[in-house]
C-alpha positions as protocol buffer text, in pm:
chain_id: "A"
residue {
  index: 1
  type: UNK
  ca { x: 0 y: 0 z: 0 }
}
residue {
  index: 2
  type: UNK
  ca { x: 136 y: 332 z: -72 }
}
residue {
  index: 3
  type: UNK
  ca { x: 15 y: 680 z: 109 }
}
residue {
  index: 4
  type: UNK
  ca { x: -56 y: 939 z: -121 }
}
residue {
  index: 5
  type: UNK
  ca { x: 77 y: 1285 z: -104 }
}
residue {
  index: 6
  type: UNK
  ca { x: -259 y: 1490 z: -225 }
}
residue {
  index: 7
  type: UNK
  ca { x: -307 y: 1862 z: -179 }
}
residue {
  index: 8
  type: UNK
  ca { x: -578 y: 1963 z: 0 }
}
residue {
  index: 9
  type: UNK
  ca { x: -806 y: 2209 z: -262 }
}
residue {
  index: 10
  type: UNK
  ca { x: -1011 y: 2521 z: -86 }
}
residue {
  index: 11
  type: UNK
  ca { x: -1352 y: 2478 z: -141 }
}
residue {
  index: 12
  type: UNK
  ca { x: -1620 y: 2689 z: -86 }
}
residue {
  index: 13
  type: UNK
  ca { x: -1985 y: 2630 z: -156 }
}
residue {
  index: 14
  type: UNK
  ca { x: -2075 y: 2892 z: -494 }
}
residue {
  index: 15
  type: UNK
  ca { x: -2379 y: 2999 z: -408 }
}
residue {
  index: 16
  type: UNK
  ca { x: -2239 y: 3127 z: -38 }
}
residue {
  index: 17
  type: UNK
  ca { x: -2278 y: 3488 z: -248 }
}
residue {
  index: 18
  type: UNK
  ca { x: -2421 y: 3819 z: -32 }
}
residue {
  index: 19
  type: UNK
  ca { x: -2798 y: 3922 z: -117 }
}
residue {
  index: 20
  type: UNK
  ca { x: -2705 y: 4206 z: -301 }
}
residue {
  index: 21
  type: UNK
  ca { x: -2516 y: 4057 z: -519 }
}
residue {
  index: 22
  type: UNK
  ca { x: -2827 y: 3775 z: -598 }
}
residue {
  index: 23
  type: UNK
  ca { x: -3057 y: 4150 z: -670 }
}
residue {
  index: 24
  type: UNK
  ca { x: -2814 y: 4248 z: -920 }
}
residue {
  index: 25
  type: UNK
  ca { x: -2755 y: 3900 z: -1061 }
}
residue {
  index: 26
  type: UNK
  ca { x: -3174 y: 3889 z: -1084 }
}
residue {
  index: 27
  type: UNK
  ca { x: -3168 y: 4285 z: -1246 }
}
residue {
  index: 28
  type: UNK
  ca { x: -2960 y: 4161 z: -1464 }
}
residue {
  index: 29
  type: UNK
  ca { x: -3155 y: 4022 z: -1774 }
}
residue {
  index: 30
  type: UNK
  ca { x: -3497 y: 4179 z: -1941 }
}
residue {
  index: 31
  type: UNK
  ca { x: -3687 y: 3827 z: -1793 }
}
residue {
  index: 32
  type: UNK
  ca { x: -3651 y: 3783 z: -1469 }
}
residue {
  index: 33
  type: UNK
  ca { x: -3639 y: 3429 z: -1249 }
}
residue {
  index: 34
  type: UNK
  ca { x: -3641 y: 3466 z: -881 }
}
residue {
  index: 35
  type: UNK
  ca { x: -3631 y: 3094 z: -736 }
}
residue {
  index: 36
  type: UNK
  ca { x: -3706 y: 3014 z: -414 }
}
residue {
  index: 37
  type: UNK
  ca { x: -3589 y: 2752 z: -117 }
}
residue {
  index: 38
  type: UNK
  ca { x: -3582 y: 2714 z: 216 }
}
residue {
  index: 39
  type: UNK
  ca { x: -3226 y: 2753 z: 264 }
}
residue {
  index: 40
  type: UNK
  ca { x: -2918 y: 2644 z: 54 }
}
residue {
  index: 41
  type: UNK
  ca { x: -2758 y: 2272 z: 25 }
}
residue {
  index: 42
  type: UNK
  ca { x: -2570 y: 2050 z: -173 }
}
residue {
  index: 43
  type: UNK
  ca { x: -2846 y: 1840 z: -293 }
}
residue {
  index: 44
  type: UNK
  ca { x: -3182 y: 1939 z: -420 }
}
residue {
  index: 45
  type: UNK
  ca { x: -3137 y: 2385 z: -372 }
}
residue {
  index: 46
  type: UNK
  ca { x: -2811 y: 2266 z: -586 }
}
residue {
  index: 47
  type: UNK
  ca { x: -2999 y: 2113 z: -834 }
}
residue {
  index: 48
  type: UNK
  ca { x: -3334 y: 2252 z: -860 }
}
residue {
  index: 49
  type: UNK
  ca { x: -3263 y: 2608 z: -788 }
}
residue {
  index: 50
  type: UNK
  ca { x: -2861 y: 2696 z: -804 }
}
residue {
  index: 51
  type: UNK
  ca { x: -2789 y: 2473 z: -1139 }
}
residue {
  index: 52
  type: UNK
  ca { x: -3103 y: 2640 z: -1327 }
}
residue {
  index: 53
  type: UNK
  ca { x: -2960 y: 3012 z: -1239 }
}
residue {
  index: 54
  type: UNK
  ca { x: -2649 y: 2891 z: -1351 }
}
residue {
  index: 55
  type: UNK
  ca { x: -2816 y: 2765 z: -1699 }
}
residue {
  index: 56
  type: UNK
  ca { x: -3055 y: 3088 z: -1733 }
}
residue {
  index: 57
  type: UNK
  ca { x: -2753 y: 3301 z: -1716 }
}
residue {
  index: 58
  type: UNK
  ca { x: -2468 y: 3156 z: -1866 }
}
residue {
  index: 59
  type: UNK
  ca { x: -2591 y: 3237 z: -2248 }
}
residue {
  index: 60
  type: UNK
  ca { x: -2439 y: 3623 z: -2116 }
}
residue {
  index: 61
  type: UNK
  ca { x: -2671 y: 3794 z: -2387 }
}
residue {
  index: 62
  type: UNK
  ca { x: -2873 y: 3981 z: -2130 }
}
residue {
  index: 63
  type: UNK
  ca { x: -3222 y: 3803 z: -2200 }
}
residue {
  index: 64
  type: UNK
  ca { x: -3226 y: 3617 z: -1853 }
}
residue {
  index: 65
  type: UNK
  ca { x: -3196 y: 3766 z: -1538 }
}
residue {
  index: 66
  type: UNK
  ca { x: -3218 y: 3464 z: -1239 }
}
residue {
  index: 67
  type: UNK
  ca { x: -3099 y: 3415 z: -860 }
}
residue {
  index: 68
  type: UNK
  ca { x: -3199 y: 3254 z: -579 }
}
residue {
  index: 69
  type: UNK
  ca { x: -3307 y: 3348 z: -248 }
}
residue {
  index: 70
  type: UNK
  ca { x: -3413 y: 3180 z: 79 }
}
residue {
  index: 71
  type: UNK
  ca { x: -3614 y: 3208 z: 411 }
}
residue {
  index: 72
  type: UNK
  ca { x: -3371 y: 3451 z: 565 }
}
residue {
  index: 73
  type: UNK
  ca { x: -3377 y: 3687 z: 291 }
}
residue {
  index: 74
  type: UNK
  ca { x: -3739 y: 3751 z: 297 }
}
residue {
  index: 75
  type: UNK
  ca { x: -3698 y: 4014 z: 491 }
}
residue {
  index: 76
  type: UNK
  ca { x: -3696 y: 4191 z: 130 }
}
residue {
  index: 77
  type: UNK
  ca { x: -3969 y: 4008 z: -64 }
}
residue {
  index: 78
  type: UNK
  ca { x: -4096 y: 4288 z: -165 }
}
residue {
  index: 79
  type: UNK
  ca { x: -3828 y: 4414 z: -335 }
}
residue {
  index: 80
  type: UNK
  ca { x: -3727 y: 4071 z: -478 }
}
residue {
  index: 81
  type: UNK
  ca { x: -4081 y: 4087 z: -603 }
}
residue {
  index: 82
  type: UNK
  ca { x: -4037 y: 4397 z: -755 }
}
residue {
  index: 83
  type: UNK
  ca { x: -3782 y: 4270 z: -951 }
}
residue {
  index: 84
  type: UNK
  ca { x: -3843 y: 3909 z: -1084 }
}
residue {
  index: 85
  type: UNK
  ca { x: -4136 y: 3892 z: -1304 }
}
residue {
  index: 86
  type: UNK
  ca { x: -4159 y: 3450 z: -1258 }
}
residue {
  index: 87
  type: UNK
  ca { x: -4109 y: 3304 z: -923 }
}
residue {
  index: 88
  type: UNK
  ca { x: -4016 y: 2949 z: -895 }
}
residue {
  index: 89
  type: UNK
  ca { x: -4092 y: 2821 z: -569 }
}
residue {
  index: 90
  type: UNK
  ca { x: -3858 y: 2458 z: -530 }
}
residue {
  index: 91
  type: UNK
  ca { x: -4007 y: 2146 z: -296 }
}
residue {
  index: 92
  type: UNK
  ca { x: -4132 y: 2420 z: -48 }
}
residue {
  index: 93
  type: UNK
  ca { x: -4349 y: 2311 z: 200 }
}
residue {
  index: 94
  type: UNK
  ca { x: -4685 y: 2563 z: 280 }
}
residue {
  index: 95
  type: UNK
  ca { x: -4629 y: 2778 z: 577 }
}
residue {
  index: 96
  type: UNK
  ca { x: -4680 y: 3141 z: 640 }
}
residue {
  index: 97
  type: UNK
  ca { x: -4382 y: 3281 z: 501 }
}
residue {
  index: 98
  type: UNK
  ca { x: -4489 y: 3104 z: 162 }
}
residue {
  index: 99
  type: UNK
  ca { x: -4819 y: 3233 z: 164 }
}
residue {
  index: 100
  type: UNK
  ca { x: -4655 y: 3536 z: 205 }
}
residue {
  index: 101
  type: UNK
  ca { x: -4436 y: 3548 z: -106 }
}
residue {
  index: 102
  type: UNK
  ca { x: -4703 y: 3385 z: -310 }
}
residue {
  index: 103
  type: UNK
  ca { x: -4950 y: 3669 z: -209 }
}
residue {
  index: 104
  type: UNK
  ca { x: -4683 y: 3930 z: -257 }
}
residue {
  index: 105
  type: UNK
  ca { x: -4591 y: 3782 z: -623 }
}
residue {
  index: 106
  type: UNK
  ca { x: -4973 y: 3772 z: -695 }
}
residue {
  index: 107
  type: UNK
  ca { x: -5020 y: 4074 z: -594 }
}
residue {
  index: 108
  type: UNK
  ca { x: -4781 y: 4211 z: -834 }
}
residue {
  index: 109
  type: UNK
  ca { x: -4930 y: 4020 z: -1147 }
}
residue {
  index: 110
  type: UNK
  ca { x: -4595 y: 3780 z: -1151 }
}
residue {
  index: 111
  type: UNK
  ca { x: -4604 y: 3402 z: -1240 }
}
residue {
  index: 112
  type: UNK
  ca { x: -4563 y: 3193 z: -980 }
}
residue {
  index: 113
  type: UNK
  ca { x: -4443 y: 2813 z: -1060 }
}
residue {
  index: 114
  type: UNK
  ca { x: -4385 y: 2508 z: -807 }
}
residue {
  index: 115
  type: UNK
  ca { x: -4047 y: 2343 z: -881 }
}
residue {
  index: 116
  type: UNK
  ca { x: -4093 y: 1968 z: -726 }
}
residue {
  index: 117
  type: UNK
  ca { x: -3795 y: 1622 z: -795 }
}
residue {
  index: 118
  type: UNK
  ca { x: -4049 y: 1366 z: -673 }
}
residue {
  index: 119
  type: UNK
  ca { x: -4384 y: 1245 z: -641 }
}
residue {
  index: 120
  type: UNK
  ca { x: -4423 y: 1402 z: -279 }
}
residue {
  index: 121
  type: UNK
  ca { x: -4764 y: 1623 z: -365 }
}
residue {
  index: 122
  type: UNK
  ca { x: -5080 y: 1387 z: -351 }
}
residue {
  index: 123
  type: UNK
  ca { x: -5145 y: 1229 z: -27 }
}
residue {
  index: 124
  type: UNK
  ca { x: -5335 y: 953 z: -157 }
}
residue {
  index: 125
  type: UNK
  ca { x: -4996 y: 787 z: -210 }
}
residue {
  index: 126
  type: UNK
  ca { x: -4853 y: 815 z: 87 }
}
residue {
  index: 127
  type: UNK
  ca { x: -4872 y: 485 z: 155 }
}
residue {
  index: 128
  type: UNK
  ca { x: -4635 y: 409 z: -164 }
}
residue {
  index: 129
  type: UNK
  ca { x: -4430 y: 654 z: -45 }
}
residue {
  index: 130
  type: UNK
  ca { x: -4369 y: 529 z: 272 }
}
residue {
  index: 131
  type: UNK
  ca { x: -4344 y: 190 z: 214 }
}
residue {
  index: 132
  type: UNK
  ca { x: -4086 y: 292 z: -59 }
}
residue {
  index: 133
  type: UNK
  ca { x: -3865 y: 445 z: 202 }
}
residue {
  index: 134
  type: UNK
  ca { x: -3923 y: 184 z: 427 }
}
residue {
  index: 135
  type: UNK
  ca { x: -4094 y: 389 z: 687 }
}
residue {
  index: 136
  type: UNK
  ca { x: -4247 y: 142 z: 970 }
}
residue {
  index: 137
  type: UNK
  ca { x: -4645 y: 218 z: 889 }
}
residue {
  index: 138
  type: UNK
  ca { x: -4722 y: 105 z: 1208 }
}
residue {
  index: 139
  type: UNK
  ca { x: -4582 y: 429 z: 1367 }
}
residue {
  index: 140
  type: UNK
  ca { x: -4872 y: 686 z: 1390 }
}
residue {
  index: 141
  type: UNK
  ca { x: -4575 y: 937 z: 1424 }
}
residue {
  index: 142
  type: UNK
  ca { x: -4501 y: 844 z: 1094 }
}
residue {
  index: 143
  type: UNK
  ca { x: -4826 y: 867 z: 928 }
}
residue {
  index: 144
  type: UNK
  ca { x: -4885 y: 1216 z: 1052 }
}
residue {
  index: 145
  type: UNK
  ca { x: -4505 y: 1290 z: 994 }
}
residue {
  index: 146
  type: UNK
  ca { x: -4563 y: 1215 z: 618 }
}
residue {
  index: 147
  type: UNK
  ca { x: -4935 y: 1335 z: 591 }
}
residue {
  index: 148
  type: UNK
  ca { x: -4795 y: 1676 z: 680 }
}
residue {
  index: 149
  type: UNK
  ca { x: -4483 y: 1689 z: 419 }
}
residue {
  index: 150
  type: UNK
  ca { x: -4677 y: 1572 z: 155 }
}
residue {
  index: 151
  type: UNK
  ca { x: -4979 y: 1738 z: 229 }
}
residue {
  index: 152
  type: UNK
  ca { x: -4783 y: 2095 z: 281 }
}
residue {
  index: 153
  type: UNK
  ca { x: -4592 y: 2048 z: -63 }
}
residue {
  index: 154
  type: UNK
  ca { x: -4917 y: 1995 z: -212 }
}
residue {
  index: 155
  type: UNK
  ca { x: -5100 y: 2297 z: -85 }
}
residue {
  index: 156
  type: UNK
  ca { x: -4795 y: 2472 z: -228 }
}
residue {
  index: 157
  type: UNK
  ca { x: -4859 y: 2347 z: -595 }
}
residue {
  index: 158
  type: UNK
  ca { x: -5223 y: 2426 z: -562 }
}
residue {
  index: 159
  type: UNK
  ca { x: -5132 y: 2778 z: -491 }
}
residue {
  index: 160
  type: UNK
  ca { x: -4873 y: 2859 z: -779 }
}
residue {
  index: 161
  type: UNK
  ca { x: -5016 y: 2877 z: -1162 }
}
residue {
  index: 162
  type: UNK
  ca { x: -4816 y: 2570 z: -1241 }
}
residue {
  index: 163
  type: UNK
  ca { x: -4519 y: 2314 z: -1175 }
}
residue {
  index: 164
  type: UNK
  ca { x: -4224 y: 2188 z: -1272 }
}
residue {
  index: 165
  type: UNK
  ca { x: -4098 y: 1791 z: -1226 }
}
residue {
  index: 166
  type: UNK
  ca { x: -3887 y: 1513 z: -1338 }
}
């Protein structure tokens, strides 16, 4: 066996970026994408929300504005709203800091879309979905547990003019 000698690289997460720097990166373009998650992470905020910024703005001709934002920075909805003119909520559970950014987008006019990775919307299957994570379904904890995610996400979708999934 042999040790390898490997530098160690410094790694930061990308999207670690200040608010004002997501406004101007949102400004930026004539359409405008604000998406919206909970709060950042390597899995799906990366993939759902970071990724597609990434994508709208990469062609660098100015059409696409896009950024991300999260629960701590709704402090400023209003001014997020302001700008975007499409927000794109992402597997956001209903609560009342999304009813207030849907009701602030609405009242502005803007179109409001629910971004979603799996079938976690309809709680007539959460008995699929539990037994496909092999939840124990003879925990009540875990029925009401699961009744409430899935039932949450779903009152999301119902409130945004449409959805987005894989």
């Amino acid at each position: 066996m042999h040790a390898l000698q490997t530098p160690s690289v410094a790694y930061a997460d990308p999207w670690l970026q200040p608010l004002e720097e997501r406004l101007r990166m949102l400004a930026a373009g004539h359409r405008r994408v604000a998406y919206y998650y909970e709060s950042a992470n390597n899995s799906t905020f990366r993939y759902r929300a970071y990724n597609m910024v990434q994508a709208l703005t990469s062609d660098g001709d100015g059409q696409f504005g896009a950024s991300y934002f999260f629960r701590s920075d709704l402090d400023r909805v209003d001014e997020i709203a302001d700008l975007a003119t499409v927000l794109v909520i992402c597997r956001s559970g209903y609560d009342h800091t999304v009813a207030t950014l849907i009701a602030r987008f609405r009242a502005r006019g803007r179109t409001i879309i629910f971004d979603i990775d799996d079938f976690v919307f309809n709680s007539d299957f959460a008995h699929l979905i539990m037994n496909t994570l092999a939840v124990p379904t003879h925990d009540a904890a875990a029925w009401v547990h699961w009744f409430h995610y899935i039932g949450s996400l779903g009152t999301t979708l119902r409130a945004c003019d449409s959805g987005i999934t894989t």
